[in-house]
C-alpha positions in Angstrom: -33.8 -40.4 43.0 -31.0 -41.4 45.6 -30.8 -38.3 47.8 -28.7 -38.1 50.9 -28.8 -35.0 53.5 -26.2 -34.3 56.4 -27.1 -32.0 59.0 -30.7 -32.3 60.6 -30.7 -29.2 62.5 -33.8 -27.4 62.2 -33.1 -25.9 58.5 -31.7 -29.6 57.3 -34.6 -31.1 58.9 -37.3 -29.2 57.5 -35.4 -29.4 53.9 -34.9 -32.8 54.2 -38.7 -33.8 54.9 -39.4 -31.6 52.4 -37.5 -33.6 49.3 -39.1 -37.2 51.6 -42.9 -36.2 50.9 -41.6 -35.6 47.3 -41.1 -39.3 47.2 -37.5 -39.0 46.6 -35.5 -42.6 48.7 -33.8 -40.5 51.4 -30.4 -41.6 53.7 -30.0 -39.3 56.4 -26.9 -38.5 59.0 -26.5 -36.5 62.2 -24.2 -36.1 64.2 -26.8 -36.4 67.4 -28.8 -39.4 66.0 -31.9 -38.4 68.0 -32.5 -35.8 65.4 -33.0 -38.5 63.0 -35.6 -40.2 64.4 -38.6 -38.1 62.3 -37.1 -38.8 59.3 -36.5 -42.1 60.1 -40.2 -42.5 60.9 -40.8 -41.0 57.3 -38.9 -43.5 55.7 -35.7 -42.3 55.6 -32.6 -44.8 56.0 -30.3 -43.3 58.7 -26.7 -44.2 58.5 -24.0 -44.7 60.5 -21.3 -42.0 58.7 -21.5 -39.5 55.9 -19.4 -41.5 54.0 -22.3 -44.3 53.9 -24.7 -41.8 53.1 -22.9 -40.6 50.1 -22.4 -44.5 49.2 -26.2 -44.6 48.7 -26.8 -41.6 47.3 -26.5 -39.7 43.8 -26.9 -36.1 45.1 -25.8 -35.8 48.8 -27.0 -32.2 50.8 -25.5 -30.8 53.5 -26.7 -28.3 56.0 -24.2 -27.4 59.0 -23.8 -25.1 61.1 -20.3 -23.5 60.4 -16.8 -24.4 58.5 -15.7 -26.8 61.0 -18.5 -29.1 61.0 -18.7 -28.7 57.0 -15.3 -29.6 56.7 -15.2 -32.4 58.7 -18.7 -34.0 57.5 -17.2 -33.1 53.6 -13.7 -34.7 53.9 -12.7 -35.9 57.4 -12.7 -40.1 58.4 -15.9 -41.3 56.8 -16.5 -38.1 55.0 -18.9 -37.6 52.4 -16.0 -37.5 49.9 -14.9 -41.1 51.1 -18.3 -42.4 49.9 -19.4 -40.1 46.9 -20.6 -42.5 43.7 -18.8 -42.3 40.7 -21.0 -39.4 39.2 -22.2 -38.3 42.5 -22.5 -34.4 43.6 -22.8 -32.5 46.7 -24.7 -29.4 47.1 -23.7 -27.7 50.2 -26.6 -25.4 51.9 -24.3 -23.8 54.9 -23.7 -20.5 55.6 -19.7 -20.6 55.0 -16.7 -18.4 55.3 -15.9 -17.8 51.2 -12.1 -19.7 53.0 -14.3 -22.4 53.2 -16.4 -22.7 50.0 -13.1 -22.6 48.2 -12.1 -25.3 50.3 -15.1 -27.4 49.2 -14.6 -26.2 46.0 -11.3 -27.0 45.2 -11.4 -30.3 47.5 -13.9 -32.1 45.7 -12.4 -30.7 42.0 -8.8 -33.0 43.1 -10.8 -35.5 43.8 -13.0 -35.7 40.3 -16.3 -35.3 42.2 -19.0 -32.7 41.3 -19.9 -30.3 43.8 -22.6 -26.9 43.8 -23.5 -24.3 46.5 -27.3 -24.0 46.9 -27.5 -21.3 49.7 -31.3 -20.5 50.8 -33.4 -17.7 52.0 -36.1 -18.4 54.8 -36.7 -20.0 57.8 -37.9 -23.5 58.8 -41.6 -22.9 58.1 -40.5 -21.8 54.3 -38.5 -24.8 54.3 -41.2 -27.4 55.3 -43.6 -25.8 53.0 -41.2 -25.7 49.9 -40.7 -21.5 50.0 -37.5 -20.9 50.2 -35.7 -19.1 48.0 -32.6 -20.8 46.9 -29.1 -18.8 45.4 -27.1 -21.6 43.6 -23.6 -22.0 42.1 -21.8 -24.1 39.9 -21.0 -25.7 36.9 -23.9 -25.7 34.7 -24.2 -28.8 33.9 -24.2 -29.9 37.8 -26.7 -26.8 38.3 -29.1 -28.3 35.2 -28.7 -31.7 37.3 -29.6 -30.5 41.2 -32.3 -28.2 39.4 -35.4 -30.4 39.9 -34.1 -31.4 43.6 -33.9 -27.3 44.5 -37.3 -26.0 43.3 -38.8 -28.6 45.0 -37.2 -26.7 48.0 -37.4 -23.2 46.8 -40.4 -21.0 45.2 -37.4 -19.0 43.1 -33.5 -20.4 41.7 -31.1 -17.8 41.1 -28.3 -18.6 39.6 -25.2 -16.7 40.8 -22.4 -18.0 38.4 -20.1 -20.6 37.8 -17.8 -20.6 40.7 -19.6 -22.1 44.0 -18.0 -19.4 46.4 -20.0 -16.8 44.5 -23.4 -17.9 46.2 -22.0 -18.3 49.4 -20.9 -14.1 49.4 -24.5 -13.5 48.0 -25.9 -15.5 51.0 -23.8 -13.7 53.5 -24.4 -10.2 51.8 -28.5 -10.5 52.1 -27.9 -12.2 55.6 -26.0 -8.8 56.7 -29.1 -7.0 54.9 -31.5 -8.7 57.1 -29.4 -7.8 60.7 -28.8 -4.5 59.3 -32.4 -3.9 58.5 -33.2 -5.3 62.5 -30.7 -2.7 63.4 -33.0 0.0 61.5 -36.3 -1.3 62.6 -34.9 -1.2 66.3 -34.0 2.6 66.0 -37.2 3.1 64.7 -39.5 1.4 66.9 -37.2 2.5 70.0 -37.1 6.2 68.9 -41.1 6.4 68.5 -41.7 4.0 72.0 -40.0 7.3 73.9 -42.4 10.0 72.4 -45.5 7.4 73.1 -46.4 5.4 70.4 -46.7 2.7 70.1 -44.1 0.0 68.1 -47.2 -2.3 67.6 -49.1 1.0 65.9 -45.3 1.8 64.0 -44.8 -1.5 62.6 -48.2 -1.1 60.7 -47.1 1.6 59.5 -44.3 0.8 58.2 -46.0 -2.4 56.7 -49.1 -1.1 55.4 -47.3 1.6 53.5 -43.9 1.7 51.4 -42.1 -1.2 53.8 -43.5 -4.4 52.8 -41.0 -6.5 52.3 -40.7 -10.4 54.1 -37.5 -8.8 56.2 -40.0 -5.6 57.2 -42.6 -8.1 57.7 -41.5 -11.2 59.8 -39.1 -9.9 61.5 -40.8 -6.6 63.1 -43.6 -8.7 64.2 -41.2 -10.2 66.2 -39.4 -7.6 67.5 -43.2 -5.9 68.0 -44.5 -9.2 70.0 -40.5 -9.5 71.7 -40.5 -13.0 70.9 -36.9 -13.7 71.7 -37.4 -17.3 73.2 -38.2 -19.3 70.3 -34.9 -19.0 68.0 -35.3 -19.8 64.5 -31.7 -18.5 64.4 -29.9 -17.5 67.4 -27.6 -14.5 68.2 -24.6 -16.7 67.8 -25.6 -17.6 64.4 -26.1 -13.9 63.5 -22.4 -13.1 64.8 -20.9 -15.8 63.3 -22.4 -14.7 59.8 -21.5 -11.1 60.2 -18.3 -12.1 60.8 -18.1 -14.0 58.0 -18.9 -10.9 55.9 -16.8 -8.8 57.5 -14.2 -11.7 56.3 -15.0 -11.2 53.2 -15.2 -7.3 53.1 -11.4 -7.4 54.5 -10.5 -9.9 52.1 -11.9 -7.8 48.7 -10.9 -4.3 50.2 -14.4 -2.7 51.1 -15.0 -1.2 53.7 -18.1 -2.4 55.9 -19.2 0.3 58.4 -22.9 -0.7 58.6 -21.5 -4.5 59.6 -19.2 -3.6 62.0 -22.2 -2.1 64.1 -24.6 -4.8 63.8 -21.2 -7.3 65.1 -20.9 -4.9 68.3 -25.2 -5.1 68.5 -24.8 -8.8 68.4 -21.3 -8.9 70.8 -23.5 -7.1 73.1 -26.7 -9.3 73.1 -23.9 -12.2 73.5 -22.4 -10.4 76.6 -26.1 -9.2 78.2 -26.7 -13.3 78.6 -29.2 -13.2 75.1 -26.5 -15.6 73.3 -29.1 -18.6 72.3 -32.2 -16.2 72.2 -33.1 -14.9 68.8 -31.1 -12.6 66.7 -33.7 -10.0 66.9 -33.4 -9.6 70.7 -30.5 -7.0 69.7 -33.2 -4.4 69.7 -32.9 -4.6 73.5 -29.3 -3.4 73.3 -31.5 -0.4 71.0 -33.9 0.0 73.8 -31.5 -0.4 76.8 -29.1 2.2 75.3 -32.2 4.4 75.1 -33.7 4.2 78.9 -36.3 2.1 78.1 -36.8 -0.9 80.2 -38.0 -4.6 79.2 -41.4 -4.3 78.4 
């Protein structure tokens, strides 16, 4: 199959290699065509616009990092609406604003052209090794279509309805649970480091006993080993998301206290000079509120 991707940031790139060593022809774009070049060495054609991409491609994927890239990339100059085959569909993986995904949504409808949100769960490593979990939305038919193309990239589909902007809120709810759950572990580990034990001693614990999940797991041995410096996602990705929710919470009428604490958490890490380190370095704010000092 024909597959385009747009976006080659870590996630996109990882995905992206992922559906090459499945054999599938692959056109690729970036913005900074550096980020190309591994792709390029696996194959992959790299053009010149999104709208070439989507010239050679039946399914086009894009992974950006917020609305203004998407919607530029998705219907700007040389968009990948301006070059989308008769027949051809575009599954959007970014993290969007639901503003956004109903922009997408509605965009490519007035212009005939197929389109599905495939949100996923995981970082890079998941990615490259085809263990994502992937939340997708859409009309059937176009879901049916992209299904062979998404559990190459995911161990688990769910399908979260027929309206697109319904898997981007179910991304950005379970992205708030994972900040929140940070926000918890920080408390935890912080309250425990000032009576003497431990966080290495806590975390096993915790994850030996009822709190086992991947969010327990992966991301309190990071907090435990303070491994801010090498971001899979960055504090300004975290704010931007819980921001996002927070949208959406205002938009529907429900109240979000528990995200409006992790946002200050993050606003703080942003202000303390932590802005490109990773999300979990907001248990320093936890541990600096506390007396505790850098370990």
């Amino acid at each position: 199959m024909d597959i385009g991707f747009v976006g080659l940031g870590a996630m996109g790139q990882a995905m992206a290699l992922r559906l090459r060593k499945a054999g599938h022809t692959l056109t690729v774009w970036n913005r900074t065509r550096a980020k190309a070049d591994l792709l390029e060495q696996s194959g992959a054609f790299v053009a010149e616009t999104p709208a070439q991409l989507a010239s050679r491609s039946d399914i086009v994927f894009s992974m950006l990092f917020d609305d203004a890239t998407t919607e530029s990339a998705s219907f700007g100059a040389q968009g990948i609406a301006e070059g989308l085959r008769d027949g051809g569909l575009h599954i959007c993986c970014s993290t969007l604003s639901l503003e956004q995904a109903r922009r997408l949504r509605d965009g490519h409808a007035e212009r005939g052209q197929a389109y599905v949100t495939a949100n996923v769960l995981g970082r890079p490593p998941a990615a490259q090794d085809g263990s994502l979990y992937v939340i997708a939305a859409g009309e059937a038919l176009q879901i049916e279509r992209a299904m062979p193309l998404l559990a190459c990239l995911g161990q688990k589909v769910f399908i979260a309805g027929s309206d697109p902007v319904q898997a981007n809120l179910v991304k950005l709810s379970l992205n708030f649970m994972i900040y929140s759950t940070i926000e918890q572990m920080a408390e935890v580990f912080t309250i425990n480091e000032k009576l003497g034990t431990d966080p290495a001693l806590m975390f096993e614990i915790m994850t030996d006993s009822f709190y086992t999940a991947p969010v327990h797991r992966n991301y309190g041995k990071l907090m435990v080993a303070q491994d801010y410096d090498q971001p899979g996602a960055p504090v300004t990705l975290g704010l931007k998301d819980v921001a996002m929710f927070l949208a959406a919470g205002s938009e529907q009428r429900v109240p979000l206290p528990f995200a409006s604490v992790t946002r200050d958490r993050l606003l703080a890490s942003i202000a303390a000079g932590d802005s490109e380190r990773d999300f979990v370095v907001l248990q320093e704010r936890v541990r600096q509120e506390a007396g505790l000092k850098p370990r």
